[in-house]
C-alpha positions in Angstrom: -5.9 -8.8 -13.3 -2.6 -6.9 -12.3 -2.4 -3.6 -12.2 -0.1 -1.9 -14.5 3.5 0.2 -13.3 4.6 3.0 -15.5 8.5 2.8 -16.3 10.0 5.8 -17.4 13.9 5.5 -18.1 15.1 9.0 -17.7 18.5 9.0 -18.2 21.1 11.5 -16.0 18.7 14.1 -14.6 20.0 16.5 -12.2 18.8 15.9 -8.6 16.9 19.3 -8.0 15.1 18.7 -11.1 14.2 15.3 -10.2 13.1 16.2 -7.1 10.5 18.5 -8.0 9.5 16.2 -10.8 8.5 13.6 -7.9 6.9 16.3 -6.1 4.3 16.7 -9.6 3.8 13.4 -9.6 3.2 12.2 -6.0 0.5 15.1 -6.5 -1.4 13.9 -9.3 -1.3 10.5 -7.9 -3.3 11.4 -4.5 -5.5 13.8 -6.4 -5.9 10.3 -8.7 -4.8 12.2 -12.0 -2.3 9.5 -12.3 -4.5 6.1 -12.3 -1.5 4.0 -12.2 2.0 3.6 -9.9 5.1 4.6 -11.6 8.4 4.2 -10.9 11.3 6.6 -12.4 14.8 5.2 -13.0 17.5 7.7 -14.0 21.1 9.1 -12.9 22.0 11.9 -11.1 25.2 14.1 -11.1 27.7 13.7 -8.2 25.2 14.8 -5.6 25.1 14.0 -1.6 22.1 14.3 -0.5 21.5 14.9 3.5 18.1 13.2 5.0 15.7 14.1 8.1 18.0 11.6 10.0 22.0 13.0 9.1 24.2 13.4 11.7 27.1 15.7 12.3 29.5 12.9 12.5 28.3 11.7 8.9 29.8 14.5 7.3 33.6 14.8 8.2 33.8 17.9 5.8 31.8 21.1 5.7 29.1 21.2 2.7 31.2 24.2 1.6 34.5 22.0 1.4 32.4 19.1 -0.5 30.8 21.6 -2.8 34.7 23.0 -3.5 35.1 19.3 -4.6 32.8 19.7 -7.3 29.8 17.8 -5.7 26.1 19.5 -4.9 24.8 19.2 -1.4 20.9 19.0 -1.3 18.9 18.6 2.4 15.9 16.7 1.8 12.5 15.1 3.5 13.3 11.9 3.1 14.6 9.2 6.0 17.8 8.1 6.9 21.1 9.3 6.7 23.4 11.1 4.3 24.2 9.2 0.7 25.7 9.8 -2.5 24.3 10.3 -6.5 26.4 10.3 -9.5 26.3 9.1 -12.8 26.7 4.8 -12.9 24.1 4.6 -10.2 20.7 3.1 -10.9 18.4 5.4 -8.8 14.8 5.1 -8.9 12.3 6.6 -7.2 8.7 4.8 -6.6 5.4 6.6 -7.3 3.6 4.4 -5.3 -0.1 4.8 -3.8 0.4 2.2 -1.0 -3.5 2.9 -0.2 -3.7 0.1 -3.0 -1.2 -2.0 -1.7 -0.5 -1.8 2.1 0.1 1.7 3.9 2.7 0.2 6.3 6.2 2.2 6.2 8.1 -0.5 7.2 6.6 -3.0 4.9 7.2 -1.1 2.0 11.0 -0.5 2.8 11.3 -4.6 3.2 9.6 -5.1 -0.6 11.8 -2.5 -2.0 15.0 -4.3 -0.2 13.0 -7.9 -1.6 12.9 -6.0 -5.3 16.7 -5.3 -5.3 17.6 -8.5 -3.6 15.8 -10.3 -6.2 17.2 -8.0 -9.1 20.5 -8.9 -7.8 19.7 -12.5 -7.6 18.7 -12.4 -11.2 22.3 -10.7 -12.0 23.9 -13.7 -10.3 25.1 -11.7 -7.2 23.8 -13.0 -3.9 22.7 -10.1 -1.9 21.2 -10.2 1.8 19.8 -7.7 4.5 21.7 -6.5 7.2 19.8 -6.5 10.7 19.1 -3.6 12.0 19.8 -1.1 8.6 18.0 -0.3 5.6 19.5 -1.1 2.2 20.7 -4.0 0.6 24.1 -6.4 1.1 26.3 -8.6 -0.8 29.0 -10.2 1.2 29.2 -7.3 4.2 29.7 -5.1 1.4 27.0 -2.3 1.0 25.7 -2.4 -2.8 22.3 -0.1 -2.5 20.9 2.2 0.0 17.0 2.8 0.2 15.6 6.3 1.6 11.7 7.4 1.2 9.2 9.7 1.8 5.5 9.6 2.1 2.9 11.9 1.8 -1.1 10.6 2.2 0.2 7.0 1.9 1.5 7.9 -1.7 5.4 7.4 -2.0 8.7 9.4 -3.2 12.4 9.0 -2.9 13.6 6.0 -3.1 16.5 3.6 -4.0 20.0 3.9 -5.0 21.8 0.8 -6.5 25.6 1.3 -7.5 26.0 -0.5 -10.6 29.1 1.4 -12.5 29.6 4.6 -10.8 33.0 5.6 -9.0 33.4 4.8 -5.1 35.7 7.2 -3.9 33.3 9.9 -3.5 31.9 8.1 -0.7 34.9 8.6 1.4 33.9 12.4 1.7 30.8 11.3 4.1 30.4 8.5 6.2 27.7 6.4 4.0 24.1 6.7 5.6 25.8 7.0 9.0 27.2 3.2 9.3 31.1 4.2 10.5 33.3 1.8 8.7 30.6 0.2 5.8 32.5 -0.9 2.7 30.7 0.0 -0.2 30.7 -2.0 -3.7 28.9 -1.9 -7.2 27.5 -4.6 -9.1 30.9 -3.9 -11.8 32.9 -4.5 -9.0 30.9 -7.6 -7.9 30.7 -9.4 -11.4 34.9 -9.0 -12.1 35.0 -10.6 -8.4 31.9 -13.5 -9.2 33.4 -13.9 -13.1 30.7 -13.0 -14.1 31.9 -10.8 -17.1 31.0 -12.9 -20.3 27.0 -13.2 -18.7 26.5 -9.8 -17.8 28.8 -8.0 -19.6 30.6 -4.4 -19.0 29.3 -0.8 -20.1 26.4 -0.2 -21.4 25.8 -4.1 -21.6 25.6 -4.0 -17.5 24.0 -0.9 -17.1 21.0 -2.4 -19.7 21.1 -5.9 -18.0 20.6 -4.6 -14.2 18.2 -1.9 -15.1 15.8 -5.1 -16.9 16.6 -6.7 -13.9 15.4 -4.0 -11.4 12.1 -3.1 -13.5 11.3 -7.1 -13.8 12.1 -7.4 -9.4 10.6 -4.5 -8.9 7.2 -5.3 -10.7 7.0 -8.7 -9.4 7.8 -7.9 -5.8 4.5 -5.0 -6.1 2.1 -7.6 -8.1 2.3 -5.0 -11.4 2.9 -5.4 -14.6 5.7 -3.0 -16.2 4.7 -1.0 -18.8 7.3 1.5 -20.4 6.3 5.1 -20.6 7.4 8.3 -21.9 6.8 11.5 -19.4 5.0 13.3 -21.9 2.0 10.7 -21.4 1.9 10.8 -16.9 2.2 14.8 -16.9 -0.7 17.6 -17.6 -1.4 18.7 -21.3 0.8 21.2 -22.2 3.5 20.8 -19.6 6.4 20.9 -20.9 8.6 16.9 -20.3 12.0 18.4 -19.5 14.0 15.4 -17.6 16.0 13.0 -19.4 18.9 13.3 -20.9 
């Protein structure tokens, strides 16, 4: 019998907020609280967010010039490179206890590629690795970047899958330190496919690629989705604040 993976659709939730919410619940899943693996999909605000592994060269301006733009700047423990948040990107971030799966790093980063490459598959956009980087592909073009943490084999951070969300803000970093990467959306991918009239546009592709990422995702891990409210994975009395 599967196990079961908590789904909780947040909506836009600003990044701090979200961060700290992660932080909870990676706790109460090693202290076994949480009995299940969740996963939390949601927006941010236009956020770039600088991992263990930035470089200088990744960020041509200062964080004070970027912040002047109207943009937060947030250092954070997870891997990789410096990346980009903002509303029309499909983030979600895995509450996984890889005890009960396999605690292997680089095994979980492949499935999480697998779960988006198979989400986009599902969409109708072919998507493929590239060798040697983290994140996900679809014709040299760079459609999601993948950055975690882990803490006692239990996982945070996670993926980031543009879906509808504007491109131009990545011009003001150098995307997860690959000079030169050309990055795309699935919006821009289905007017380039034709795939408008299956997917739709709006709120139509936002609903069809988040299904398509909770199915992937659930599949790839062996679980069975199950949609949840926050209320129901956080202490008594604690008040649910994310979501918008």
């Amino acid at each position: 019998m599967s196990a079961h993976l908590g789904v909780l659709t947040l909506g836009q939730v600003g990044y701090r907020e979200a961060h700290a919410l992660q932080r909870q619940l990676a706790e109460r899943r090693i202290s076994g609280a949480l009995p299940h693996d969740l996963l939390l999909l949601l927006e941010h605000e236009r956020t770039i967010t600088l991992g263990r592994g930035t470089k200088a060269a990744s960020l041509p301006l200062s964080a004070e010039e970027i912040a002047r733009r109207g943009l937060t700047v947030v250092e954070v423990e997870r891997g990789g490179d410096v990346t980009w948040h903002g509303p029309g990107q499909l983030v979600g971030y895995p509450i996984l206890d890889l005890n009960r799966h396999r605690p292997d790093l680089h095994w979980y980063l492949r499935q999480v590629e697998e779960a988006l490459l198979l989400a986009l598959g599902q969409l109708g956009i072919p998507a493929e690795r590239n060798p040697g980087y983290t994140g996900v592909w679809t014709g040299g073009r760079k459609i999601a970047s993948i950055g975690i943490h882990v803490r006692q084999w239990v996982t945070t951070h996670g993926f980031a899958l543009n879906v509808r969300n504007r491109l131009e803000d990545f011009g003001l970093i150098v995307p997860c330190g690959i000079s030169g990467v050309q990055m795309t959306s699935v919006a821009l991918e289905a007017e380039r496919l034709g795939l408008g009239a299956a997917l739709g546009e709006g709120l139509a592709l936002w609903s069809a690629t988040l299904d398509a990422v909770t199915g992937a995702f659930a599949t790839t891990f062996g679980l069975v989705p199950e949609p949840m409210e926050l209320r129901a994975v956080l202490p008594e009395g604690t008040e649910a604040a994310a979501g918008a």
